[in-house]
Biopython code that builds the backbone (N, CA, C, O; Angstrom):
import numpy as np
from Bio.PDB.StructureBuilder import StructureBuilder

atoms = [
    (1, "UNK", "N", (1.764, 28.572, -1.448)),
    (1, "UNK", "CA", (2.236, 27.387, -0.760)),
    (1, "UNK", "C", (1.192, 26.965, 0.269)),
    (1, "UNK", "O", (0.600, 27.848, 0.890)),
    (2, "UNK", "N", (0.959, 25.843, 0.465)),
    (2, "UNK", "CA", (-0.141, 25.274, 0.891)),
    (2, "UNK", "C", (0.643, 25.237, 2.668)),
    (2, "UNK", "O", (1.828, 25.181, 2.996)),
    (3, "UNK", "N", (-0.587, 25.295, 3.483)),
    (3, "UNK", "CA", (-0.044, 24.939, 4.899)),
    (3, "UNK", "C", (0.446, 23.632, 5.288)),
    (3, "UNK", "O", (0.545, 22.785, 4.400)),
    (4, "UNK", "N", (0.765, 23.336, 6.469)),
    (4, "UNK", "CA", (0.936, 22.172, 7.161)),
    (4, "UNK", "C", (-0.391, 21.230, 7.149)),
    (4, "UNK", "O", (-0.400, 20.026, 6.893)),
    (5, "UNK", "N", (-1.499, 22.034, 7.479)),
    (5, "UNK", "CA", (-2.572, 21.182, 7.952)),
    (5, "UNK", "C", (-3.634, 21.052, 6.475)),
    (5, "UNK", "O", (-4.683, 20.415, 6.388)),
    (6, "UNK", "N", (-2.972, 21.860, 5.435)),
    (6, "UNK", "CA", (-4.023, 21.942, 4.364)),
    (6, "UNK", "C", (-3.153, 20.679, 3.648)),
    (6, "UNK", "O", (-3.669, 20.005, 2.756)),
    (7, "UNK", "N", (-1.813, 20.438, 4.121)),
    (7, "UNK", "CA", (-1.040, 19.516, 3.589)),
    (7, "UNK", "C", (-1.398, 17.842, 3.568)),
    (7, "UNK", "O", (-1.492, 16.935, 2.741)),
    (8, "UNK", "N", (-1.566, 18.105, 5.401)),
    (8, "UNK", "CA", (-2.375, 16.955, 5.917)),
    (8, "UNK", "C", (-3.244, 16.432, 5.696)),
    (8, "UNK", "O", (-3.381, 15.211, 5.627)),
    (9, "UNK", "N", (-4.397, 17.651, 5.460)),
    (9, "UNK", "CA", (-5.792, 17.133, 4.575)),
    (9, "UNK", "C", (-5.900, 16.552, 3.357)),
    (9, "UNK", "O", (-6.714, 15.664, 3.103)),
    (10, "UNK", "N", (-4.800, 17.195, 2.271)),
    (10, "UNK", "CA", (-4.891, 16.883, 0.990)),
    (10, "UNK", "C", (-4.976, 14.746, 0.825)),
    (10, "UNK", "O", (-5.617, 13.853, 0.273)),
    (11, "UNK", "N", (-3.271, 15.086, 2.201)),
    (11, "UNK", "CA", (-2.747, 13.742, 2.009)),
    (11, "UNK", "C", (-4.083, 12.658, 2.334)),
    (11, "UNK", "O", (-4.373, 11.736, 1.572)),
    (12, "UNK", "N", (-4.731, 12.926, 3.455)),
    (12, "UNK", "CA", (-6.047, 12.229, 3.908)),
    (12, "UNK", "C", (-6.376, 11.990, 2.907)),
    (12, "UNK", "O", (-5.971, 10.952, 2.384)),
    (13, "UNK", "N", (-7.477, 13.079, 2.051)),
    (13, "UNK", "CA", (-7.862, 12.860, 1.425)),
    (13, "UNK", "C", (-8.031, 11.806, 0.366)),
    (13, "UNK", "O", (-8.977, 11.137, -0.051)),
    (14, "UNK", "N", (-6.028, 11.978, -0.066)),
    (14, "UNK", "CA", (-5.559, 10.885, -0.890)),
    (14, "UNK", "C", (-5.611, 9.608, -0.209)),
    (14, "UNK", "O", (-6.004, 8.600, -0.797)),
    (15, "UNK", "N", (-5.233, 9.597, 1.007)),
    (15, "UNK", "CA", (-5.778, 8.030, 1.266)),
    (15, "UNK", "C", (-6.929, 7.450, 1.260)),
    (15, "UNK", "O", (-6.954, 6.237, 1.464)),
    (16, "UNK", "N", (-8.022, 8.092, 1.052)),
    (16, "UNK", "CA", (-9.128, 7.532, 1.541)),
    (16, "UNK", "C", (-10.057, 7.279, -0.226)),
    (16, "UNK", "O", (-11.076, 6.661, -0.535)),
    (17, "UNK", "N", (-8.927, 8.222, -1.123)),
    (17, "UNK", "CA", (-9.318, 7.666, -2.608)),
    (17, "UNK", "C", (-8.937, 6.522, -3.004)),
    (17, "UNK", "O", (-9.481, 5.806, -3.845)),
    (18, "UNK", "N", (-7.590, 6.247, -2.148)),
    (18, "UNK", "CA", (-6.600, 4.693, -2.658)),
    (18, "UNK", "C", (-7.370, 3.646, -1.640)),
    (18, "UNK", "O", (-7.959, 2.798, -2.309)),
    (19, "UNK", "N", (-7.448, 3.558, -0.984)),
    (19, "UNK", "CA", (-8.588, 2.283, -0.221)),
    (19, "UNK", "C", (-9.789, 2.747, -0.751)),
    (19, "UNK", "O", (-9.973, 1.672, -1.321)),
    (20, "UNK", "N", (-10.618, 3.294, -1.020)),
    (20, "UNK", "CA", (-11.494, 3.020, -1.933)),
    (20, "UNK", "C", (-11.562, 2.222, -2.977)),
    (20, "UNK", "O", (-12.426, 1.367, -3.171)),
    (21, "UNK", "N", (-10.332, 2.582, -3.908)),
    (21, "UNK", "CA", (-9.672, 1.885, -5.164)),
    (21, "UNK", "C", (-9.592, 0.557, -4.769)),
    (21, "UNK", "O", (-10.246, -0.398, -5.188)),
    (22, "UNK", "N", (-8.444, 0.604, -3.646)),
    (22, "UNK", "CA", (-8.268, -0.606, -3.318)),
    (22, "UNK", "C", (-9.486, -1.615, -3.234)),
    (22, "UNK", "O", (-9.589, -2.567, -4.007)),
    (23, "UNK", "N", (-10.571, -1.278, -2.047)),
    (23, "UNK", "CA", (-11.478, -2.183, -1.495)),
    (23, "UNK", "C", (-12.105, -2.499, -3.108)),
    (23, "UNK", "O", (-12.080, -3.633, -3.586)),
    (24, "UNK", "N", (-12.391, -1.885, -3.485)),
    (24, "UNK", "CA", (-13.161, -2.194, -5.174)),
    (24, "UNK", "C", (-11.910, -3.120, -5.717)),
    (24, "UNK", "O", (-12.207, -3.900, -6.623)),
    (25, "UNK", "N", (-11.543, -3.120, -5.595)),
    (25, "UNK", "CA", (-10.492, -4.129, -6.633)),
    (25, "UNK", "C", (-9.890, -5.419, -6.300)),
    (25, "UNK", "O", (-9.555, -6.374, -7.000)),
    (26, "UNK", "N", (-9.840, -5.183, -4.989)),
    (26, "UNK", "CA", (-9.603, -6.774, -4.532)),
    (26, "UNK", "C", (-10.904, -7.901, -3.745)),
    (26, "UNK", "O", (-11.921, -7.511, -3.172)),
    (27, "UNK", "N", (-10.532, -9.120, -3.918)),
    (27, "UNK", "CA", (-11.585, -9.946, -3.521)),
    (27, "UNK", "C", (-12.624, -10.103, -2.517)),
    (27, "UNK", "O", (-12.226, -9.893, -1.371)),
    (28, "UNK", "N", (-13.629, -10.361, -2.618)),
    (28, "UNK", "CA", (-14.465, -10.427, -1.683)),
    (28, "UNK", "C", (-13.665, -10.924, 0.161)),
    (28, "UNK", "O", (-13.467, -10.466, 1.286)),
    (29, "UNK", "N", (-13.514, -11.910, -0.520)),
    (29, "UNK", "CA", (-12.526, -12.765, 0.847)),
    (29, "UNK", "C", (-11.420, -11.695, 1.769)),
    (29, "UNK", "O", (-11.127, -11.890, 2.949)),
    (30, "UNK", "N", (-10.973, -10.691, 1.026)),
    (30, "UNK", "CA", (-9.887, -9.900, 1.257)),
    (30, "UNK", "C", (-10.967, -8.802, 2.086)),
    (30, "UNK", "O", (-10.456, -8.357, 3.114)),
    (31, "UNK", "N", (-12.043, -8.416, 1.869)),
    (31, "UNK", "CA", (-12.429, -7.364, 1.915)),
    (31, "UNK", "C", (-13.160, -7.554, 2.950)),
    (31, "UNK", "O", (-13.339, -6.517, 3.588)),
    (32, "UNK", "N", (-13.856, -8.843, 3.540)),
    (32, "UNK", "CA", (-14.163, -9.305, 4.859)),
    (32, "UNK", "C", (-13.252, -9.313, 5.919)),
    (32, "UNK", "O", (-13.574, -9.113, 7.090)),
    (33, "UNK", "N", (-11.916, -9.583, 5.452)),
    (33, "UNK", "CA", (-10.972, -10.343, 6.250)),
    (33, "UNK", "C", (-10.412, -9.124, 6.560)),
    (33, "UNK", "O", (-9.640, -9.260, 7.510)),
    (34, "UNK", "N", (-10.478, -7.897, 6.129)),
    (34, "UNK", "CA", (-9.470, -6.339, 6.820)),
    (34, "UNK", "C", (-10.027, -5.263, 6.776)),
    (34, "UNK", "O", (-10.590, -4.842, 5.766)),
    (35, "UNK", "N", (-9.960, -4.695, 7.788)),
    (35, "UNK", "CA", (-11.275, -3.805, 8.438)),
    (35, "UNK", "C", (-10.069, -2.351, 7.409)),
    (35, "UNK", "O", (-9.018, -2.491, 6.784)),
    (36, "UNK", "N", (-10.909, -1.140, 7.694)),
    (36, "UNK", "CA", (-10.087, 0.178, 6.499)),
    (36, "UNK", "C", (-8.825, 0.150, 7.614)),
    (36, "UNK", "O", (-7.841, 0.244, 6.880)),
    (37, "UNK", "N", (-8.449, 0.089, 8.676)),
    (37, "UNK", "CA", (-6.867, 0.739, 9.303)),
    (37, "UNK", "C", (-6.172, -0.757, 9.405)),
    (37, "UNK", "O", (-5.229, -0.780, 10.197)),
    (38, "UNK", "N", (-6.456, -1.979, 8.767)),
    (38, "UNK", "CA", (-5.858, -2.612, 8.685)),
    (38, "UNK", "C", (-4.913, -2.510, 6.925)),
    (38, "UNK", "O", (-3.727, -2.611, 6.610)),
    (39, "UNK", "N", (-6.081, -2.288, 6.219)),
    (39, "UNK", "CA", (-5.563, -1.592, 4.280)),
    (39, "UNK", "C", (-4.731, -0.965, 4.621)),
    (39, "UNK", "O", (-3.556, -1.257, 4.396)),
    (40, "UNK", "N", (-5.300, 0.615, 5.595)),
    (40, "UNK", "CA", (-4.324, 1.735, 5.657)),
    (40, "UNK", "C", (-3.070, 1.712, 6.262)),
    (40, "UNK", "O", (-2.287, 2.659, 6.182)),
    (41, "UNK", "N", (-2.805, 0.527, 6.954)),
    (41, "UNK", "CA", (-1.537, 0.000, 7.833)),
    (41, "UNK", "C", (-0.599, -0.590, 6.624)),
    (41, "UNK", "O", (0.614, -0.384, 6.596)),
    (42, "UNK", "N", (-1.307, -1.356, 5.617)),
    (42, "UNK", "CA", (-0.705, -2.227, 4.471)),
    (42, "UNK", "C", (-0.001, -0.969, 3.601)),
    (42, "UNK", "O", (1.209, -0.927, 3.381)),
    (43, "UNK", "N", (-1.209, 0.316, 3.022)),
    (43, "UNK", "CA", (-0.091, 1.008, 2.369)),
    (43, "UNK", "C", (0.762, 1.530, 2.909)),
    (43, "UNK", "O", (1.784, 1.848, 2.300)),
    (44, "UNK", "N", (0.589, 1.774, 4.235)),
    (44, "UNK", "CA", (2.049, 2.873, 5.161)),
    (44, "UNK", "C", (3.314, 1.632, 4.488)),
    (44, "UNK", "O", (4.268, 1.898, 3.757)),
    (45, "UNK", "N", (2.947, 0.410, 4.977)),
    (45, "UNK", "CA", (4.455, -0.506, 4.720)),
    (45, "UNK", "C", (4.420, -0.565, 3.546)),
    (45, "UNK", "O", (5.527, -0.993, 3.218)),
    (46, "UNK", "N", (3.652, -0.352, 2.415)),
    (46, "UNK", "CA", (4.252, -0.939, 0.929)),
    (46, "UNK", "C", (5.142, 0.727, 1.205)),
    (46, "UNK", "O", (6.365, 0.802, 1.088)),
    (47, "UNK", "N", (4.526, 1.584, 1.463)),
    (47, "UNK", "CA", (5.407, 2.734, 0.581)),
    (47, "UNK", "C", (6.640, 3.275, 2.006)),
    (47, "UNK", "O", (7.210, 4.366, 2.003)),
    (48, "UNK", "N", (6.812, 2.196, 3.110)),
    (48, "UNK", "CA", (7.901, 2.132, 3.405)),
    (48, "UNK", "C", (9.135, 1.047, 2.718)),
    (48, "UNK", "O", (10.346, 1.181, 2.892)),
    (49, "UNK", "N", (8.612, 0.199, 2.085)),
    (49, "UNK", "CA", (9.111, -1.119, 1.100)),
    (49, "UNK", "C", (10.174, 0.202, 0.281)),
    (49, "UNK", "O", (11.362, 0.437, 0.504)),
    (50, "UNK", "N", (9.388, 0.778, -0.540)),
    (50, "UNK", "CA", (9.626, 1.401, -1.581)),
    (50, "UNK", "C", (10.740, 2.466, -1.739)),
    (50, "UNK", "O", (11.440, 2.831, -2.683)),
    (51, "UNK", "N", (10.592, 2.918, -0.076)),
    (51, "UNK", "CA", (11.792, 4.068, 0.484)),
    (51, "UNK", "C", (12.704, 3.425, 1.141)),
    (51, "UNK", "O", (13.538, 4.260, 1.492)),
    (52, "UNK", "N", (13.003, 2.366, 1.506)),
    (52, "UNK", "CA", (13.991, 1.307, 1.909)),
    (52, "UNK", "C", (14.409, 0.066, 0.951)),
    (52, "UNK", "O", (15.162, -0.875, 1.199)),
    (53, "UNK", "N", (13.742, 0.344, -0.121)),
    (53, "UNK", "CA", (14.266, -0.904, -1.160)),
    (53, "UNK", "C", (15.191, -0.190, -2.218)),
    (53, "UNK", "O", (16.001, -0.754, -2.954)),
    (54, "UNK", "N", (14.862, 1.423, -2.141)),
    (54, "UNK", "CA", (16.016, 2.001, -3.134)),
    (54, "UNK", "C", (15.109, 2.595, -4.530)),
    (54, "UNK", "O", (15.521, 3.492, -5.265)),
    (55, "UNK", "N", (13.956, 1.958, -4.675)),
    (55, "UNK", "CA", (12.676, 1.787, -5.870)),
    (55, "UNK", "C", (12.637, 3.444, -6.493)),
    (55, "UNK", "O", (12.869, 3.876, -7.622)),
    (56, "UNK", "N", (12.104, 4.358, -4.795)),
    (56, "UNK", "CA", (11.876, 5.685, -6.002)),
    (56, "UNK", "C", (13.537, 6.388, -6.037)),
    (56, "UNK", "O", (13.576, 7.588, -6.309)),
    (57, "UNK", "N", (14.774, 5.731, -5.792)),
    (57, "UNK", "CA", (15.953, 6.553, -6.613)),
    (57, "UNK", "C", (16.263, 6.318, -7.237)),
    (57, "UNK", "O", (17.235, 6.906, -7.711)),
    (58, "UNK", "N", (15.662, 5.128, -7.871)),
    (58, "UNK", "CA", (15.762, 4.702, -9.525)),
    (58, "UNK", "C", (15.380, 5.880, -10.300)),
    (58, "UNK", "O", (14.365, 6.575, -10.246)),
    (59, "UNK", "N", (17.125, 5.993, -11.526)),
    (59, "UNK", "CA", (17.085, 6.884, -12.203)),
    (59, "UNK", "C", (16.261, 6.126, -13.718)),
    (59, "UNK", "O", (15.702, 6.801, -14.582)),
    (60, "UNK", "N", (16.361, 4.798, -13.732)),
    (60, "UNK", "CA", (15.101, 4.303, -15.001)),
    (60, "UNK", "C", (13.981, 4.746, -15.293)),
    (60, "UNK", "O", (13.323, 5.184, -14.349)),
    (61, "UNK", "N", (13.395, 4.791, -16.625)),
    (61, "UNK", "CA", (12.547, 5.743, -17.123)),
    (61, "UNK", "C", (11.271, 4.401, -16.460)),
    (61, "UNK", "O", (10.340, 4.857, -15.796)),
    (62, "UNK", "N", (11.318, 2.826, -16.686)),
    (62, "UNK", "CA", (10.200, 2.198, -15.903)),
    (62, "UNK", "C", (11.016, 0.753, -14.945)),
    (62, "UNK", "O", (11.816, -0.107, -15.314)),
    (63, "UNK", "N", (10.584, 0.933, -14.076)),
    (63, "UNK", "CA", (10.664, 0.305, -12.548)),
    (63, "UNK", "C", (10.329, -1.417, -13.030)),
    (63, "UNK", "O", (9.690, -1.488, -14.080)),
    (64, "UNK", "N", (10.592, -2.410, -12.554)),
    (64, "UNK", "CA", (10.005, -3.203, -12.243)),
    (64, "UNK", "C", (10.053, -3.269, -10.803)),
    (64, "UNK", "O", (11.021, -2.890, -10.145)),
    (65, "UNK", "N", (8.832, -3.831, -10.250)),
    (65, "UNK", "CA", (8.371, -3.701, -8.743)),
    (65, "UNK", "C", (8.229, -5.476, -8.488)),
    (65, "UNK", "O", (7.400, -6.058, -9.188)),
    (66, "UNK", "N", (8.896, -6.135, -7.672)),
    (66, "UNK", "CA", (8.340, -7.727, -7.464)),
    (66, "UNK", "C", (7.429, -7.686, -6.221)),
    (66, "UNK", "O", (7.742, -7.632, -5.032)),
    (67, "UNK", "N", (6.112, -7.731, -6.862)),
    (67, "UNK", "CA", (4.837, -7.923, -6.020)),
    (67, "UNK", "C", (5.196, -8.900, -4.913)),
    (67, "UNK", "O", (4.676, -8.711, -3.813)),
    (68, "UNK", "N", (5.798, -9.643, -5.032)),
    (68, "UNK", "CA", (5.876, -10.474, -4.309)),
    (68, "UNK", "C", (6.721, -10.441, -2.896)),
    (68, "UNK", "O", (6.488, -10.909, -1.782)),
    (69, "UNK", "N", (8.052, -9.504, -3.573)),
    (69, "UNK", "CA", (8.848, -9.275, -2.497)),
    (69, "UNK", "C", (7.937, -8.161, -1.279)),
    (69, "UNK", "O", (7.845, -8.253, -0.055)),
    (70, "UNK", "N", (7.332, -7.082, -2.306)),
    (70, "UNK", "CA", (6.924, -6.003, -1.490)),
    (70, "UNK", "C", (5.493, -6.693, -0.737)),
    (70, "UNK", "O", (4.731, -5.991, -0.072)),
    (71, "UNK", "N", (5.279, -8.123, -0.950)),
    (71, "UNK", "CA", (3.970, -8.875, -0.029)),
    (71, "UNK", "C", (4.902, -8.850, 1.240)),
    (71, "UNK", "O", (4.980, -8.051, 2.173)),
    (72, "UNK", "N", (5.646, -10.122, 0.915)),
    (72, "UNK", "CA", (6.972, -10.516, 1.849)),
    (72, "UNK", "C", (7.394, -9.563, 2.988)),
    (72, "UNK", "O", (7.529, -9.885, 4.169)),
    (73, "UNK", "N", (7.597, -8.229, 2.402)),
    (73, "UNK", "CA", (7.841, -7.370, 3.506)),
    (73, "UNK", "C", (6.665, -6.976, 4.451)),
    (73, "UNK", "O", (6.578, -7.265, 5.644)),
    (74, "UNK", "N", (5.836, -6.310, 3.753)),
    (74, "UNK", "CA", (4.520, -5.833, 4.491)),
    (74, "UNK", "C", (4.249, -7.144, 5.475)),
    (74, "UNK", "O", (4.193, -6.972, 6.692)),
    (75, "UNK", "N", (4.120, -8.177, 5.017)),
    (75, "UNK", "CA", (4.112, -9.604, 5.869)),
    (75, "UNK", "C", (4.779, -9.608, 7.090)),
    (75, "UNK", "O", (4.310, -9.524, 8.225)),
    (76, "UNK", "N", (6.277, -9.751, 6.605)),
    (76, "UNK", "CA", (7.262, -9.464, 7.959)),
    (76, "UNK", "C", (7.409, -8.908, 8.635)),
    (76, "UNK", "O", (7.694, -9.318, 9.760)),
    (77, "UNK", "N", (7.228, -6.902, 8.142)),
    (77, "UNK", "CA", (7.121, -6.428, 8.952)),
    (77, "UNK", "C", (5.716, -6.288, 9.851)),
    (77, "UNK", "O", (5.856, -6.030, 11.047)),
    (78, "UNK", "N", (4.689, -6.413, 9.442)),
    (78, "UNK", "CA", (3.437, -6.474, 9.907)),
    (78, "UNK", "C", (3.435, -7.730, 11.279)),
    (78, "UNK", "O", (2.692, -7.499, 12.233)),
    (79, "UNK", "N", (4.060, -8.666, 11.284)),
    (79, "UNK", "CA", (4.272, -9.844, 12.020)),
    (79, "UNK", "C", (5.564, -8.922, 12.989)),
    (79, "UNK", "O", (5.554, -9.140, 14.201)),
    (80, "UNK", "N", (6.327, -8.211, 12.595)),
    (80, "UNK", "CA", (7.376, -7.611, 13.582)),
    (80, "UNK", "C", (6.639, -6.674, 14.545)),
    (80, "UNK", "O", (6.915, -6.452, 15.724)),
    (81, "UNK", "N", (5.424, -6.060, 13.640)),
    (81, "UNK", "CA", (4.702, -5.477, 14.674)),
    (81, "UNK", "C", (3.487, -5.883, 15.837)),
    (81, "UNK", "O", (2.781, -5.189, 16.569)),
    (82, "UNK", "N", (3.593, -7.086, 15.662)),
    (82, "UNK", "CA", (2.802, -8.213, 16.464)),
    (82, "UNK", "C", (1.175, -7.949, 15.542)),
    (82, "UNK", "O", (0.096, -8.124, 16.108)),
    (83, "UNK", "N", (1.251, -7.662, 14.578)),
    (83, "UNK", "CA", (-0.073, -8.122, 13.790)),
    (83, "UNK", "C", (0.460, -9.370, 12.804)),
    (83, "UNK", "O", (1.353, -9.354, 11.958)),
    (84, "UNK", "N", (-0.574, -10.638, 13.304)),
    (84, "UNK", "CA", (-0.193, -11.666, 12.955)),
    (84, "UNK", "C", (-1.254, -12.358, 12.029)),
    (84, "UNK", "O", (-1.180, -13.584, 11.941)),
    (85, "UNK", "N", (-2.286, -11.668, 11.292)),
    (85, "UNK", "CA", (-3.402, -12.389, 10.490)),
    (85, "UNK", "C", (-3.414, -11.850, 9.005)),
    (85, "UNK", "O", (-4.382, -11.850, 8.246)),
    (86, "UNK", "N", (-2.098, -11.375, 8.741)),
    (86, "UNK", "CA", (-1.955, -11.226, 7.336)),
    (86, "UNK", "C", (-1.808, -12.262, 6.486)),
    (86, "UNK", "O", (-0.660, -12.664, 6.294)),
    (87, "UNK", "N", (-2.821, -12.851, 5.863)),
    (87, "UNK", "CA", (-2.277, -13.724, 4.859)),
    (87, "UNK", "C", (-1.356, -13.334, 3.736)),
    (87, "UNK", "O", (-1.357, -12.105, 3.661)),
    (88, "UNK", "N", (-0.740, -13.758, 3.029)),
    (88, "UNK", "CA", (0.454, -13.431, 2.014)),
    (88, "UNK", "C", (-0.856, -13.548, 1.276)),
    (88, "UNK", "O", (-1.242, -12.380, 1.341)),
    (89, "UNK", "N", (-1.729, -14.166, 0.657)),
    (89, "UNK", "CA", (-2.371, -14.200, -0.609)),
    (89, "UNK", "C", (-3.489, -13.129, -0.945)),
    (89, "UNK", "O", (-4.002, -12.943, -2.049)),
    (90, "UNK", "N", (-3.875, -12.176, 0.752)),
    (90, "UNK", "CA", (-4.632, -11.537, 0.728)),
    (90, "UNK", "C", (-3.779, -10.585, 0.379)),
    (90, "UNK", "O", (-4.257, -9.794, -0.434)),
    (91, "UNK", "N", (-2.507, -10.345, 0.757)),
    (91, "UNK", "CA", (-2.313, -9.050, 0.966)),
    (91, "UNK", "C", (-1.348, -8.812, -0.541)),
    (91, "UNK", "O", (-0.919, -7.708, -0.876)),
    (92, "UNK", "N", (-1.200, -9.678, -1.077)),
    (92, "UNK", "CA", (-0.401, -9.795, -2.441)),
    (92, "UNK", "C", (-1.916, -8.735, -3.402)),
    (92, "UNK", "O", (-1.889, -7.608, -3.897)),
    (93, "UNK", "N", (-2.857, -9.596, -3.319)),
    (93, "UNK", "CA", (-4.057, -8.073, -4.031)),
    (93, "UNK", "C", (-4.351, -6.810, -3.409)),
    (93, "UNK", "O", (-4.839, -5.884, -4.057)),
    (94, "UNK", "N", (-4.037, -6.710, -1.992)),
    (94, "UNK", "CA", (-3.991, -4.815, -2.206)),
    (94, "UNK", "C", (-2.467, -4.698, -2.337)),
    (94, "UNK", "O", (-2.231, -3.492, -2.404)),
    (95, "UNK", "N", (-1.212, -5.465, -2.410)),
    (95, "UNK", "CA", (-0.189, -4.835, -2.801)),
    (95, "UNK", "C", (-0.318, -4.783, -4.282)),
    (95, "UNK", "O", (0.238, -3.789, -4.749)),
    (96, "UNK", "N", (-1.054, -5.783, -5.417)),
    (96, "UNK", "CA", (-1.001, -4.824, -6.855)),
    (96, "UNK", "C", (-2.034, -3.912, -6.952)),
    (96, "UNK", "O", (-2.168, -3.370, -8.049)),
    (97, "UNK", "N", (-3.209, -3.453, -5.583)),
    (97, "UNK", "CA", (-4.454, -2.625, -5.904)),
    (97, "UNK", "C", (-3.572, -1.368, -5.974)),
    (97, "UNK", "O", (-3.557, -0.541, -6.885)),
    (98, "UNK", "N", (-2.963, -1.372, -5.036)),
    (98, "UNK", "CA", (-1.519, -0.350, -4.575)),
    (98, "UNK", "C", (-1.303, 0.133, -5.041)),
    (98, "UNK", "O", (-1.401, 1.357, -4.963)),
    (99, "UNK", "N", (-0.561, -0.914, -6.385)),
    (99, "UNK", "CA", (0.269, -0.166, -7.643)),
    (99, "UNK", "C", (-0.226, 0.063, -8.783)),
    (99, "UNK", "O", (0.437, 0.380, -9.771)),
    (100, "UNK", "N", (-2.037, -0.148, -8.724)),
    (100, "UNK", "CA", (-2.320, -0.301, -10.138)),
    (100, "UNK", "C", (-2.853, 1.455, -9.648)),
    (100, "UNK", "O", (-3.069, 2.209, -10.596)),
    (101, "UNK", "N", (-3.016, 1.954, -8.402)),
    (101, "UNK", "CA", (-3.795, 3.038, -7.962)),
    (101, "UNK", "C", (-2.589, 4.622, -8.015)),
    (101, "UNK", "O", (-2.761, 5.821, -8.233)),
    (102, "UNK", "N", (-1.377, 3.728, -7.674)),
    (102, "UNK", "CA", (-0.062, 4.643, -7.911)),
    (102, "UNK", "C", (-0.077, 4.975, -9.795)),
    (102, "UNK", "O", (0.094, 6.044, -10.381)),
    (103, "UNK", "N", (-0.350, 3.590, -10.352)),
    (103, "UNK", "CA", (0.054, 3.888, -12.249)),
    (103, "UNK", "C", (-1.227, 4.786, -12.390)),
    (103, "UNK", "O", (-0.892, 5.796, -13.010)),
    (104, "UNK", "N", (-2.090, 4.811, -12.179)),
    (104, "UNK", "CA", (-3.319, 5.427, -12.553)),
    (104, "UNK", "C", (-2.881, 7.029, -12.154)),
    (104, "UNK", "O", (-2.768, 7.902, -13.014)),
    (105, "UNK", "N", (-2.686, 7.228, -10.894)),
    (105, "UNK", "CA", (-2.530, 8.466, -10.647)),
    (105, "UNK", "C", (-1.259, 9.674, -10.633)),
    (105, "UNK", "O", (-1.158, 10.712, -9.978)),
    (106, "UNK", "N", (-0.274, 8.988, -11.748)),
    (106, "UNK", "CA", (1.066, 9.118, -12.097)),
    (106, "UNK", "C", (0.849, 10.563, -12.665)),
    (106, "UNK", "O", (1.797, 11.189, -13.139)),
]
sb = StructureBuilder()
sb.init_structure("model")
sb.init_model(0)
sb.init_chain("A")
sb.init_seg("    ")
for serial, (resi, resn, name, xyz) in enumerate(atoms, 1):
    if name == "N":
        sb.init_residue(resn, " ", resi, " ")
    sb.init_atom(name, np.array(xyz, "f"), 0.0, 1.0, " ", f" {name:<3s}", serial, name[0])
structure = sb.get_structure()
């Protein structure tokens, strides 16, 4: 059984493979416009979306996910947290870099 802090590392680790993914996959425009702890702020809220939308207690063998809603949130809540320069159109491509980086690593 792995430690607390070897736990921590792993998880790092994993983030810093998914914004990688991410920054490669979405647009130039996107990739000027959000520095890495602004990405890494975007996945904390998609995969709070996901644990408050009900998504992973789906007993279905495949999910549909509406990109759009899970923009919507990260949006709102990101604006609840007084960060106010999220565009919806930027952040709609790391929310499918997101999920194309979750299907890949299933």
């Amino acid at each position: 059984m792995a430690s607390i802090d070897e736990e921590l590392r792993l998880d790092e680790e994993e983030n810093q493979r998914e914004l990688a993914f991410i920054r490669e996959r979405i647009p130039f425009d996107a990739k000027k416009h959000y520095s890495d702890q602004s990405i890494l702020y975007m996945m904390d809220l998609i995969v709070d979306y996901y644990y408050t939308s009900g998504i992973l207690e789906s007993t279905e063998e495949e999910v549909d996910i509406d990109l759009e809603a899970v923009t919507d949130y990260v949006c709102r809540k990101a604006k609840e947290d007084g960060v106010t320069n999220f565009d919806p159109e930027y952040v709609l491509f790391v929310v499918q870099a997101d999920l194309d980086f979750q299907e890949q690593n299933l």
